[in-house]
BALOBA-1460 file (C-alpha; in Angstrom, 3 decimals):
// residues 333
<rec num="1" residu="x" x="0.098" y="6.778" z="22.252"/>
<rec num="2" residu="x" x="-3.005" y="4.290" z="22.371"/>
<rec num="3" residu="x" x="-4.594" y="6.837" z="24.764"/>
<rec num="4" residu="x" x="-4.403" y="9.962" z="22.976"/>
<rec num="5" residu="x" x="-7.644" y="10.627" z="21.382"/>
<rec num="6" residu="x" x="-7.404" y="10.807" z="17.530"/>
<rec num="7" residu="x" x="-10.405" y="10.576" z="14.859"/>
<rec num="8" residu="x" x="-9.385" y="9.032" z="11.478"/>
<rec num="9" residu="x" x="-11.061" y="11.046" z="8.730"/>
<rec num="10" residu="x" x="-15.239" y="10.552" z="7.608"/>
<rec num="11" residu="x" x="-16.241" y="12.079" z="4.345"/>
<rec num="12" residu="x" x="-15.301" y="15.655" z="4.759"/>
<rec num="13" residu="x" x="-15.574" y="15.965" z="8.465"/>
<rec num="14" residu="x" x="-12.029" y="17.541" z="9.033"/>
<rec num="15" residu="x" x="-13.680" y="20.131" z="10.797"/>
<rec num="16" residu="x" x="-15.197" y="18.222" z="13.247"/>
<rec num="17" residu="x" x="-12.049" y="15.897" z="13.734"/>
<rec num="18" residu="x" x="-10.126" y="18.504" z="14.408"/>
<rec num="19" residu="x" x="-11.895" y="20.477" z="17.305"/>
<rec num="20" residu="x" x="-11.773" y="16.908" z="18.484"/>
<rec num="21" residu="x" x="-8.334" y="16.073" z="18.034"/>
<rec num="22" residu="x" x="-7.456" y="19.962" z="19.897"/>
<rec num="23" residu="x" x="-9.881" y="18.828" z="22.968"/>
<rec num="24" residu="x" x="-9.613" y="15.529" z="23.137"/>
<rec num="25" residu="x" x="-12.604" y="14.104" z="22.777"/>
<rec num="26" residu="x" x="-15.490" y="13.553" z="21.025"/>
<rec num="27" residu="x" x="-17.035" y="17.609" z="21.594"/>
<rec num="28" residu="x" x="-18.841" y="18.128" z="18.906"/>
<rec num="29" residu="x" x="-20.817" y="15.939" z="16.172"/>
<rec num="30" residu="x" x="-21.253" y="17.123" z="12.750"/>
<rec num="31" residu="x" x="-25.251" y="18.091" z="13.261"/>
<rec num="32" residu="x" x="-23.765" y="20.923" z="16.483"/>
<rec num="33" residu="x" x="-21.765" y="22.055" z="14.203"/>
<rec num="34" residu="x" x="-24.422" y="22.727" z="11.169"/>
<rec num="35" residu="x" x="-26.536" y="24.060" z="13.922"/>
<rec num="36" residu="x" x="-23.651" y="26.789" z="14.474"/>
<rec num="37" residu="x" x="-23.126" y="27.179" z="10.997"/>
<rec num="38" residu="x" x="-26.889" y="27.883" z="10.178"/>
<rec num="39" residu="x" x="-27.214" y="30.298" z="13.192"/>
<rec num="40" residu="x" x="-24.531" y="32.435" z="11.711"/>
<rec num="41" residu="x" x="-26.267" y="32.171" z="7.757"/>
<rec num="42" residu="x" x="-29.656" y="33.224" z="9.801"/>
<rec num="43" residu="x" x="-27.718" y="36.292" z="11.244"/>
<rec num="44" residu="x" x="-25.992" y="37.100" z="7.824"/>
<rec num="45" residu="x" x="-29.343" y="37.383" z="6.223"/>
<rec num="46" residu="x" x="-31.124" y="39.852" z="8.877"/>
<rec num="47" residu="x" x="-28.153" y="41.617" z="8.306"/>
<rec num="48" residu="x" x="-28.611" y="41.878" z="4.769"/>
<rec num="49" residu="x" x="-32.419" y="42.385" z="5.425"/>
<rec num="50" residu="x" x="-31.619" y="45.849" z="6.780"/>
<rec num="51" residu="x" x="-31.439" y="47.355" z="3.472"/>
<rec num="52" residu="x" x="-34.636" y="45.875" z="1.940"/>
<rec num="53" residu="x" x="-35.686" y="41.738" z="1.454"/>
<rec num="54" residu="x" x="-36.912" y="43.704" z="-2.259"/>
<rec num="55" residu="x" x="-32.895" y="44.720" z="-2.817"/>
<rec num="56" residu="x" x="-30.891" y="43.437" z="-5.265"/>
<rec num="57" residu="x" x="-27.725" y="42.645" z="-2.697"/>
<rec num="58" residu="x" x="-30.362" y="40.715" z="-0.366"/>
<rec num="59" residu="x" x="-31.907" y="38.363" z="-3.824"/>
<rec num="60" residu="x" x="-28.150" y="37.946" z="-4.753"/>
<rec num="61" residu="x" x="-27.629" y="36.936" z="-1.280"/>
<rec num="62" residu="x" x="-30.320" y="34.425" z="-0.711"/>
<rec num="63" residu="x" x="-29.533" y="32.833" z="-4.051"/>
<rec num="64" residu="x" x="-25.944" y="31.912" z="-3.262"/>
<rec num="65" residu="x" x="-25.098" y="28.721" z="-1.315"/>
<rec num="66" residu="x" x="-24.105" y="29.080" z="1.992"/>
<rec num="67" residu="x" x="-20.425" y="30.069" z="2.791"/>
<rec num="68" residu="x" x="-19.972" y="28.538" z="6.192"/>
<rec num="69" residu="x" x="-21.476" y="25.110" z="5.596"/>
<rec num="70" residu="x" x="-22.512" y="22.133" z="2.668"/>
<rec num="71" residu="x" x="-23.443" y="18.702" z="2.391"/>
<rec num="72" residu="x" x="-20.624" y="17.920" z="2.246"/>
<rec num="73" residu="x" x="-19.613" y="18.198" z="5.909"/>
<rec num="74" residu="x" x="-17.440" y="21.611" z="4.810"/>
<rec num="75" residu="x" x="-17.813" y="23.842" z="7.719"/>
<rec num="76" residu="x" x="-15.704" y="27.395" z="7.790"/>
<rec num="77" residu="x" x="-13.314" y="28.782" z="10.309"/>
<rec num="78" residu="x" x="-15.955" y="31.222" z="11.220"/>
<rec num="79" residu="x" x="-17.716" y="28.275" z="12.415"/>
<rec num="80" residu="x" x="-14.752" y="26.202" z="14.148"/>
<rec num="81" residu="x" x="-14.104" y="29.675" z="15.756"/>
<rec num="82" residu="x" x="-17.927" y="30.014" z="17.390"/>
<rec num="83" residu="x" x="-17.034" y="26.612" z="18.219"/>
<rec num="84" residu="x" x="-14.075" y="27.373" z="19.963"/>
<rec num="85" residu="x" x="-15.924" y="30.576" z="21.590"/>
<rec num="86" residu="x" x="-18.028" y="27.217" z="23.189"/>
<rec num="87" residu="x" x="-15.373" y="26.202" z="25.507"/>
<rec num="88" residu="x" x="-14.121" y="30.221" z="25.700"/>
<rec num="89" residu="x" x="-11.261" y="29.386" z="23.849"/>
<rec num="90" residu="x" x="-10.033" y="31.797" z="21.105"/>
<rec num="91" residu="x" x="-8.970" y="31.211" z="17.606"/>
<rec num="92" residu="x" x="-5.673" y="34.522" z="16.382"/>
<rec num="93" residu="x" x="-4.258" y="34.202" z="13.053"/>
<rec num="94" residu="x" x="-0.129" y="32.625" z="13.765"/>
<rec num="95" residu="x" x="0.968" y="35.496" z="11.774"/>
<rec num="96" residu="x" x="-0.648" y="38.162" z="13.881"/>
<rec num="97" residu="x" x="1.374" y="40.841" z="15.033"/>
<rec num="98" residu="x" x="0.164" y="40.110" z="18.536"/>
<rec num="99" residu="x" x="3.173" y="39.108" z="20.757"/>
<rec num="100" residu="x" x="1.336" y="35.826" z="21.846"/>
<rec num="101" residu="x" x="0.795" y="34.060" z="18.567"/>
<rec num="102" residu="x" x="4.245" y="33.401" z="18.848"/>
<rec num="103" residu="x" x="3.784" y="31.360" z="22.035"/>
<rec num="104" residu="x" x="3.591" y="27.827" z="22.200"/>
<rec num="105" residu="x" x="0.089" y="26.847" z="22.224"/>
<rec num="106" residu="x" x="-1.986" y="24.409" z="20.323"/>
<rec num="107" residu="x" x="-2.384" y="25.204" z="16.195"/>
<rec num="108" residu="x" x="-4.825" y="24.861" z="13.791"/>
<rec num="109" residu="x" x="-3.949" y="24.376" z="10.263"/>
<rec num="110" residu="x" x="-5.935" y="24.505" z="6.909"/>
<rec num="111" residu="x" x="-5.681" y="23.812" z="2.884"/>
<rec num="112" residu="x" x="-7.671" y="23.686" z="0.584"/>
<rec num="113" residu="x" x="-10.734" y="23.177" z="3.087"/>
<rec num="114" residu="x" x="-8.607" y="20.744" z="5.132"/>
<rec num="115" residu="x" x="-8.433" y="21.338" z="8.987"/>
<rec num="116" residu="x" x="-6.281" y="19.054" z="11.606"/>
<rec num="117" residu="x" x="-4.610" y="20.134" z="15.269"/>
<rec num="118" residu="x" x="-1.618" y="20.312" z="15.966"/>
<rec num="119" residu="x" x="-1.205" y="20.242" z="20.439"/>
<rec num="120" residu="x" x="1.067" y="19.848" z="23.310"/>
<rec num="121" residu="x" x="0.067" y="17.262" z="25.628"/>
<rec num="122" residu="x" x="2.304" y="16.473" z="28.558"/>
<rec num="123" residu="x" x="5.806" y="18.024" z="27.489"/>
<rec num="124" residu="x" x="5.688" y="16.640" z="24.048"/>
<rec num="125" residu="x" x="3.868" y="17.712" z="20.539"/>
<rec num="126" residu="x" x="1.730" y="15.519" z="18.680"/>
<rec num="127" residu="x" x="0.452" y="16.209" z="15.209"/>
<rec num="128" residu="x" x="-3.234" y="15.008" z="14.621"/>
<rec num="129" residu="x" x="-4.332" y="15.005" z="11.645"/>
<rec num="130" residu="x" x="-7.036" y="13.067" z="10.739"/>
<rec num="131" residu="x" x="-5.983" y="11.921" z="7.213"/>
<rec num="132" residu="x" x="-2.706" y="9.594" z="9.430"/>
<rec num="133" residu="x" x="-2.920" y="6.379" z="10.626"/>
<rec num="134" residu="x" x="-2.708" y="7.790" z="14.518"/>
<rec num="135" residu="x" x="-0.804" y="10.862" z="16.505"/>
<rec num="136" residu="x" x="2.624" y="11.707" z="15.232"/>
<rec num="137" residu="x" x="5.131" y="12.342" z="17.594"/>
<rec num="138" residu="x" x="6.909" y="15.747" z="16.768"/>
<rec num="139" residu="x" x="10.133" y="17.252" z="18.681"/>
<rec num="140" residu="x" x="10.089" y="21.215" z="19.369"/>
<rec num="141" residu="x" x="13.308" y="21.520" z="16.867"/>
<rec num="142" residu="x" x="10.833" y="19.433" z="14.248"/>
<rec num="143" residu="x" x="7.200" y="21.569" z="15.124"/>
<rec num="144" residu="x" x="9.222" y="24.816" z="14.359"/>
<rec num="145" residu="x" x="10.147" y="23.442" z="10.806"/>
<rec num="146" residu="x" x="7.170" y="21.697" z="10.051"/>
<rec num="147" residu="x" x="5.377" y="25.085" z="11.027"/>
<rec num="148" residu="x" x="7.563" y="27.043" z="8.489"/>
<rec num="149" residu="x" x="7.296" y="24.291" z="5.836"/>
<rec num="150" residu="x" x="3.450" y="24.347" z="6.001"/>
<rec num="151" residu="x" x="3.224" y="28.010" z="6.075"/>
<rec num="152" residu="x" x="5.606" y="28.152" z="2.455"/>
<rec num="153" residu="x" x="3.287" y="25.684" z="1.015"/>
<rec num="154" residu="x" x="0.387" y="27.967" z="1.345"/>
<rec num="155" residu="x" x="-1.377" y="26.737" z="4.810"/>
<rec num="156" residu="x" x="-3.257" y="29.281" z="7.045"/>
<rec num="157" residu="x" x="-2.438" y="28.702" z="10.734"/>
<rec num="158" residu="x" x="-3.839" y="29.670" z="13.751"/>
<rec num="159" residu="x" x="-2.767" y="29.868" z="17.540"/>
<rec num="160" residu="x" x="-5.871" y="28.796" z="19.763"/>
<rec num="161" residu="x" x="-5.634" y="30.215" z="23.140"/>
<rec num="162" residu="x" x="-7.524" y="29.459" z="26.521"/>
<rec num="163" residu="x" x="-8.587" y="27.307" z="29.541"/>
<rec num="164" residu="x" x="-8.574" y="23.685" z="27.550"/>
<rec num="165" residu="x" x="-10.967" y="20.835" z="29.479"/>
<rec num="166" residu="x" x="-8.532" y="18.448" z="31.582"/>
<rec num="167" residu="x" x="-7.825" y="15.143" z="30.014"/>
<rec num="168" residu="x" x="-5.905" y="12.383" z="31.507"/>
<rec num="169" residu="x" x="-3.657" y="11.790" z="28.908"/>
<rec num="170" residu="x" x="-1.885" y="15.002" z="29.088"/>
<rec num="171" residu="x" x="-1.556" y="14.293" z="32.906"/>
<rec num="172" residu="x" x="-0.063" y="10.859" z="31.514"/>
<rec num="173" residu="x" x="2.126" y="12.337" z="29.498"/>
<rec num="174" residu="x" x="3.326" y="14.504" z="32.080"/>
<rec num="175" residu="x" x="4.461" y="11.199" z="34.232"/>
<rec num="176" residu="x" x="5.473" y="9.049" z="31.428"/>
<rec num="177" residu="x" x="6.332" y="10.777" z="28.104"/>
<rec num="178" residu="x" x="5.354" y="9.043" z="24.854"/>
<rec num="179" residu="x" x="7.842" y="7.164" z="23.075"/>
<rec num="180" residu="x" x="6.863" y="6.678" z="18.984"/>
<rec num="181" residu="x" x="9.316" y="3.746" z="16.830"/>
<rec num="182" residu="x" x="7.302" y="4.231" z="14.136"/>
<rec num="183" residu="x" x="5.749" y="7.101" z="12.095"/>
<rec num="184" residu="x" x="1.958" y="7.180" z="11.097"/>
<rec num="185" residu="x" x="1.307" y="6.704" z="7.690"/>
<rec num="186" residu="x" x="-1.556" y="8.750" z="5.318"/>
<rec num="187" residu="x" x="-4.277" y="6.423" z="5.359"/>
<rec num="188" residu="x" x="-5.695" y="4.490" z="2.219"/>
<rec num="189" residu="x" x="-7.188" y="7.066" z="-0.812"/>
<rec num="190" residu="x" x="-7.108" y="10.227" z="0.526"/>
<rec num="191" residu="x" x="-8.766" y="11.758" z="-2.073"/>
<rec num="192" residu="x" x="-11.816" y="9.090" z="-1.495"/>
<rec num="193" residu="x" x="-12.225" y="9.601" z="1.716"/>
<rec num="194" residu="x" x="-12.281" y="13.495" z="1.507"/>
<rec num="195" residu="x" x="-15.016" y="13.032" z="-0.767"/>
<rec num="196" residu="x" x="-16.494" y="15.953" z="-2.536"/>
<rec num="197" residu="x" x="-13.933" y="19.208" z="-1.703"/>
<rec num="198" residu="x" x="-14.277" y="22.711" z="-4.077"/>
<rec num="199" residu="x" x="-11.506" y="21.828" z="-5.301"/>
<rec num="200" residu="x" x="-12.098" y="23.093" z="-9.025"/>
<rec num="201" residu="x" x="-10.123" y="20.880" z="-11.374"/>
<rec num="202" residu="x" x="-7.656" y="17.825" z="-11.112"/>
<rec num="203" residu="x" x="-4.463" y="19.759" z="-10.610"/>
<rec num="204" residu="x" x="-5.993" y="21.679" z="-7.176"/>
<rec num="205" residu="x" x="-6.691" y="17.819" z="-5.816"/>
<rec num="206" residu="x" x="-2.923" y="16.761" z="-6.821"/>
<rec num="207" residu="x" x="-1.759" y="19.985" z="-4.809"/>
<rec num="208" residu="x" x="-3.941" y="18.603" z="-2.405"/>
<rec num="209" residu="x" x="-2.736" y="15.411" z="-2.026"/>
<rec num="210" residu="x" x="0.602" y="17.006" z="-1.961"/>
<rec num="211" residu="x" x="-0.136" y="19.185" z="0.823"/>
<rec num="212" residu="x" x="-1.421" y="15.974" z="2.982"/>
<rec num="213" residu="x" x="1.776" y="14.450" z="2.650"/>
<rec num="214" residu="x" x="3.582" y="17.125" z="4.145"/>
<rec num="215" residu="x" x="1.646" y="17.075" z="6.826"/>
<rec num="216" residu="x" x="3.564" y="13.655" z="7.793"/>
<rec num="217" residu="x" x="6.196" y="15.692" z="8.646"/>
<rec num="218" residu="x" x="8.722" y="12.837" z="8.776"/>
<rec num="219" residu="x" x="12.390" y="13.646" z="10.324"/>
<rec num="220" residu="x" x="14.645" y="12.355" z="7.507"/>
<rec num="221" residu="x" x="14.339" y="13.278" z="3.698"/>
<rec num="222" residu="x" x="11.941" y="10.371" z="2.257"/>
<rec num="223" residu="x" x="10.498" y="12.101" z="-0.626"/>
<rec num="224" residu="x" x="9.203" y="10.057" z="-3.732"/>
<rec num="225" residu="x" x="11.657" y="10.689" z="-6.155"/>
<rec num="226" residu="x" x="9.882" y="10.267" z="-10.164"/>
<rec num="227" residu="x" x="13.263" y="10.201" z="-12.181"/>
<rec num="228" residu="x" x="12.821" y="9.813" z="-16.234"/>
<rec num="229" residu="x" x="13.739" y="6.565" z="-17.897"/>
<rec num="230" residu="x" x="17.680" y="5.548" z="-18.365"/>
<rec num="231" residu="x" x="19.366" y="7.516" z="-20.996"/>
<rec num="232" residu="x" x="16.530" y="9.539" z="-21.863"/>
<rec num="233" residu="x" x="17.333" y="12.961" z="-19.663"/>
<rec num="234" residu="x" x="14.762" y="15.470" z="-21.350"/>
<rec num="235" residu="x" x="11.035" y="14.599" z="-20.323"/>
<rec num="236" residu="x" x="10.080" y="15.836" z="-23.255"/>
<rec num="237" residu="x" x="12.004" y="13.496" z="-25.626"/>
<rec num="238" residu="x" x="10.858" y="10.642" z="-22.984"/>
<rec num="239" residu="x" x="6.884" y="11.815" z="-23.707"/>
<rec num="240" residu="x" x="7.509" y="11.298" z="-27.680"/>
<rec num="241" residu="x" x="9.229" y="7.717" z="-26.755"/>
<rec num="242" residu="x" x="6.169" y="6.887" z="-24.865"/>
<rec num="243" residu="x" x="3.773" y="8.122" z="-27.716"/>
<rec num="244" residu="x" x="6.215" y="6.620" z="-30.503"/>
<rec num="245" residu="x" x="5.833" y="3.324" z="-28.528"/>
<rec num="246" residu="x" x="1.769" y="3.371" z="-28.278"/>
<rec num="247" residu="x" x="1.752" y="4.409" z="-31.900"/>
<rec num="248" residu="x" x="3.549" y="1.743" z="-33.539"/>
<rec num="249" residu="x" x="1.073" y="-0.958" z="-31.375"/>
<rec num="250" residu="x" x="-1.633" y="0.237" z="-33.363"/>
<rec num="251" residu="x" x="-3.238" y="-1.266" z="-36.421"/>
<rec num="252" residu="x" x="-1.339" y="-0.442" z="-39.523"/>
<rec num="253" residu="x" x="-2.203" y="1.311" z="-42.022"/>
<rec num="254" residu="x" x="-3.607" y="-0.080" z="-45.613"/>
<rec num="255" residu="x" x="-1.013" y="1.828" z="-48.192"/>
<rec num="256" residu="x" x="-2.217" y="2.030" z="-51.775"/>
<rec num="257" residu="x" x="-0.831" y="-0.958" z="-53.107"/>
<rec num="258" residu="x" x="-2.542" y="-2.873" z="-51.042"/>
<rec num="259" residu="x" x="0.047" y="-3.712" z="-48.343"/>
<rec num="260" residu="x" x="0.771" y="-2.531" z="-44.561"/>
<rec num="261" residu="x" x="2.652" y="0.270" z="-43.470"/>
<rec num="262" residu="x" x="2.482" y="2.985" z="-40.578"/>
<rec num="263" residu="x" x="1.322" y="5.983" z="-40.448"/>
<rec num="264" residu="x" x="4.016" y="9.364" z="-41.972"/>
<rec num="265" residu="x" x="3.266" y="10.418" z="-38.222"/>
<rec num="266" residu="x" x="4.303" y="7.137" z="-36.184"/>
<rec num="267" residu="x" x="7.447" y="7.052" z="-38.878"/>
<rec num="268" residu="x" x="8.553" y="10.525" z="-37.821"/>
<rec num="269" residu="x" x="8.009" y="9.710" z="-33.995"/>
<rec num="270" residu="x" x="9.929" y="6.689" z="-34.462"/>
<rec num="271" residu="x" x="13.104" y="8.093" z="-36.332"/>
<rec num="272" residu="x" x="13.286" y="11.036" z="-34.221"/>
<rec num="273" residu="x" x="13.079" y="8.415" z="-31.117"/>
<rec num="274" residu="x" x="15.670" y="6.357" z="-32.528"/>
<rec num="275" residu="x" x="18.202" y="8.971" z="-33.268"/>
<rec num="276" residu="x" x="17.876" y="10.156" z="-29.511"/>
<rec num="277" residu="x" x="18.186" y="6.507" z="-28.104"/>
<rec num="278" residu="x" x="21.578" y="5.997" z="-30.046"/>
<rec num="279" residu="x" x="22.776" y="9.237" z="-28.876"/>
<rec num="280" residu="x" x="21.990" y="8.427" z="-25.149"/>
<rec num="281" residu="x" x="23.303" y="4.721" z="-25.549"/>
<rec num="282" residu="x" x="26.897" y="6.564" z="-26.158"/>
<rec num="283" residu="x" x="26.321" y="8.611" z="-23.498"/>
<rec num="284" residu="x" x="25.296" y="5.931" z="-20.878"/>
<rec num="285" residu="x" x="27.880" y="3.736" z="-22.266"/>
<rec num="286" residu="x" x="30.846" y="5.563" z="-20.387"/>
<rec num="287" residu="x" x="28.400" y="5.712" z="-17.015"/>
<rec num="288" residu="x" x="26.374" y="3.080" z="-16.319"/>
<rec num="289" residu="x" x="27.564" y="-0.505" z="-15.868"/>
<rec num="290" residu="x" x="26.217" y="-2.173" z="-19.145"/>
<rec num="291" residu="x" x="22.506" y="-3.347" z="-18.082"/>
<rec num="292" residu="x" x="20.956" y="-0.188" z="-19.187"/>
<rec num="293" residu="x" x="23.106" y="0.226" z="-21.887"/>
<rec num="294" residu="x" x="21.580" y="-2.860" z="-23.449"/>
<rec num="295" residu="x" x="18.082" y="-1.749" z="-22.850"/>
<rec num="296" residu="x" x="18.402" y="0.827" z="-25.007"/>
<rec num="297" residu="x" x="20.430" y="-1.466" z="-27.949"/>
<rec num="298" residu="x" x="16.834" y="-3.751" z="-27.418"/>
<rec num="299" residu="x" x="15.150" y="-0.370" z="-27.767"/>
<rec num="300" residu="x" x="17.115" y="0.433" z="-30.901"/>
<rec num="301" residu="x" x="16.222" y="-2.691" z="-32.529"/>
<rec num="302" residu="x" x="12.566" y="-2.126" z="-32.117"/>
<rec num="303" residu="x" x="12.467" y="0.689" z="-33.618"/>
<rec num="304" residu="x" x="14.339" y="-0.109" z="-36.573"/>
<rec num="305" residu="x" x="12.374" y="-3.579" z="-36.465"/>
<rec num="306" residu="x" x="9.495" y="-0.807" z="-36.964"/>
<rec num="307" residu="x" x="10.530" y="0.996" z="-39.637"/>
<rec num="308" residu="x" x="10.865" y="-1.754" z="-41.860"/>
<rec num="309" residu="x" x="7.544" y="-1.167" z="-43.482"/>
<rec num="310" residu="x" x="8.471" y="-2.079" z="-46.929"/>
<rec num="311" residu="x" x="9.113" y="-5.494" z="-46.271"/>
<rec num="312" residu="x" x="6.830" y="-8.330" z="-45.824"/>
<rec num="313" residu="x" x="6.577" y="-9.989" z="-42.362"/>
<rec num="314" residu="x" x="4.796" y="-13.148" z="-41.383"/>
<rec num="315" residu="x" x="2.046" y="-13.252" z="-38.838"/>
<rec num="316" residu="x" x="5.095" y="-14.186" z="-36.361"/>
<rec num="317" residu="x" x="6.990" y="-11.912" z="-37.538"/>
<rec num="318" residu="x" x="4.619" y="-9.439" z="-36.386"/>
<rec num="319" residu="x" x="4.036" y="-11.034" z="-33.022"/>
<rec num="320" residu="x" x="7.130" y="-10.677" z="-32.123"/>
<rec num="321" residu="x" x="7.766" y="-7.035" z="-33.065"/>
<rec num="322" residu="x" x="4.355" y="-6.561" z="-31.045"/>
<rec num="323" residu="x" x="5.996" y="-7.769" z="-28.073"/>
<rec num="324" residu="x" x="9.083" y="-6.408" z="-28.341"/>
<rec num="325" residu="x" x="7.362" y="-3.076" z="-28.622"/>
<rec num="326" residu="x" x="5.395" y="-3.685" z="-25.458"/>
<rec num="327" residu="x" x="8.205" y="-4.793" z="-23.556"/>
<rec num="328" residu="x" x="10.334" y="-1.475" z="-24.152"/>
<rec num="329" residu="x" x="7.056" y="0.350" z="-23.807"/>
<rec num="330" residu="x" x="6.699" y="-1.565" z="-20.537"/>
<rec num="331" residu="x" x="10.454" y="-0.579" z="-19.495"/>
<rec num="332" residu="x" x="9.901" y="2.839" z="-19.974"/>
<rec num="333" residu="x" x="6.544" y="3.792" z="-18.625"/>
């Protein structure tokens, strides 16, 4: 495995990493691939100098960044395809209608401005993305589901077909196939180390994320699972606990006559909170084995504890309702 060549990702330099990663070895540096990429904007504009440098289309043109490159290290598949074109290789669509894009050949996958290769190399596939620790081992039963998984999540794919320069791990690999007892994992801060993407809010970089992990690919079910707090079923009911919770940790409010007492809004949160608790405690009662059951009695008390704004507490008395507040508050988040 040592010997197959695999960049780890730089800024946004997918691109580059995976042209690599499909010849296996270090092809192309980021600065030949702007050079491509501002060859083809210099073409684009004589293009659009045909009809008049005074035209409106040609001023809209020249104003608007370029499409195939940024600063970013972004570069297009119209560029990774003149790449390709380099080495006379040739970059179809996986859904074409042409009878060979259903070969087996090397792939190309992209989201969301992310590219990485996916190639045979002796008798066996390897997926290299640049955003894993190192190559990931993948059987031809697993490439034909991770194939259909990435295309249902939205990935464009592409077949790359051609003479590929010899490399002496795929003769390797012929002799003495790899053998992988442990999976790659997606390297530290993903999001970091793509750096700037076009991603244009917060929830496109979560799908993003998402998408990376898929891209692990791993043979058993190992999804995260995010399950909602014991006895509290509706996410929506577990939201107000959390809210109730932060509320009643804040600084009380001065009532007119001159005492403490919370806020109408933290009271409502509280009762409604503490009605829902004491139906789930019945409910976990008859399923769980007792531990949770008494989390939520501790919860119950807290509340109530809460509630008791007419009374006078002590300094302690308030310390201690503090933390029992933070430690169901802790439980629960």
């Amino acid at each position: 495995m040592e010997a197959i060549f695999h960049e780890k990702q730089e800024g946004s330099l997918c691109a580059q990493h995976c042209l690599n990663a499909l010849l296996q070895g270090s092809y192309f540096t980021p600065v030949d691939l702007a050079i491509l990429a501002q060859r083809m904007d210099d073409e684009e504009r004589l293009r659009m100098a045909e009809s008049g440098v005074d035209s409106e289309d040609y001023r809209r043109f020249i104003e608007q960044p370029s499409g195939n490159f940024d600063d970013s290290g972004y570069f297009s598949v119209q560029v990774i395809s003149s790449a390709l074109e380099v080495w006379n290789l040739e970059l179809v669509p996986y859904s074409s209608t042409e009878p060979r894009a259903l070969q087996a050949q090397p792939y190309i996958c992209n989201y969301r401005d992310h590219w990485f290769t996916i190639r045979r190399l002796g008798h066996q596939w390897f997926n290299l993305n640049s955003l894993l620790t190192g190559p990931e081992l993948l059987s031809d039963t697993h490439l034909t589901m991770f194939l259909a998984q990435l295309q249902q999540e939205g990935y464009s794919i592409f077949v790359v077909f051609g003479s590929f320069p010899e490399c002496d791990v795929d003769q390797l690999l012929h002799l003495v196939p790899a053998v992988q007892t442990t999976k790659p994992r997606l390297i530290n801060n993903p999001s970091k180390v793509l750096g700037s993407t076009n991603s244009k809010d917060s929830e496109e970089d979560q799908e993003l994320q998402k998408a990376l992990k898929l891209s692990l690919a791993q043979e058993g079910s190992e999804e995260e699972l995010v399950l909602p707090s014991p006895g509290i079923e509706d996410p929506e009911d577990f939201k107000n606990l959390q809210k109730a919770l932060s509320l009643s940790l804040q600084k009380p409010v001065e009532s007119t006559a001159g005492g403490q007492c919370k806020s109408p809004e933290l009271q409502s949160e509280l009762r409604v909170c503490l009605d829902r608790t004491s139906e789930d405690v019945g409910t976990m009662a008859s399923r769980t084995n007792g531990l949770e059951t008494e989390e939520e009695l501790e919860l119950q008390k807290a509340l109530r504890l809460s509630l008791q704004q007419d009374e006078e507490t002590t300094d302690l008395d308030d310390y201690q309702l503090e933390q029992a507040m933070r430690m169901s508050l802790e439980c629960y988040l």
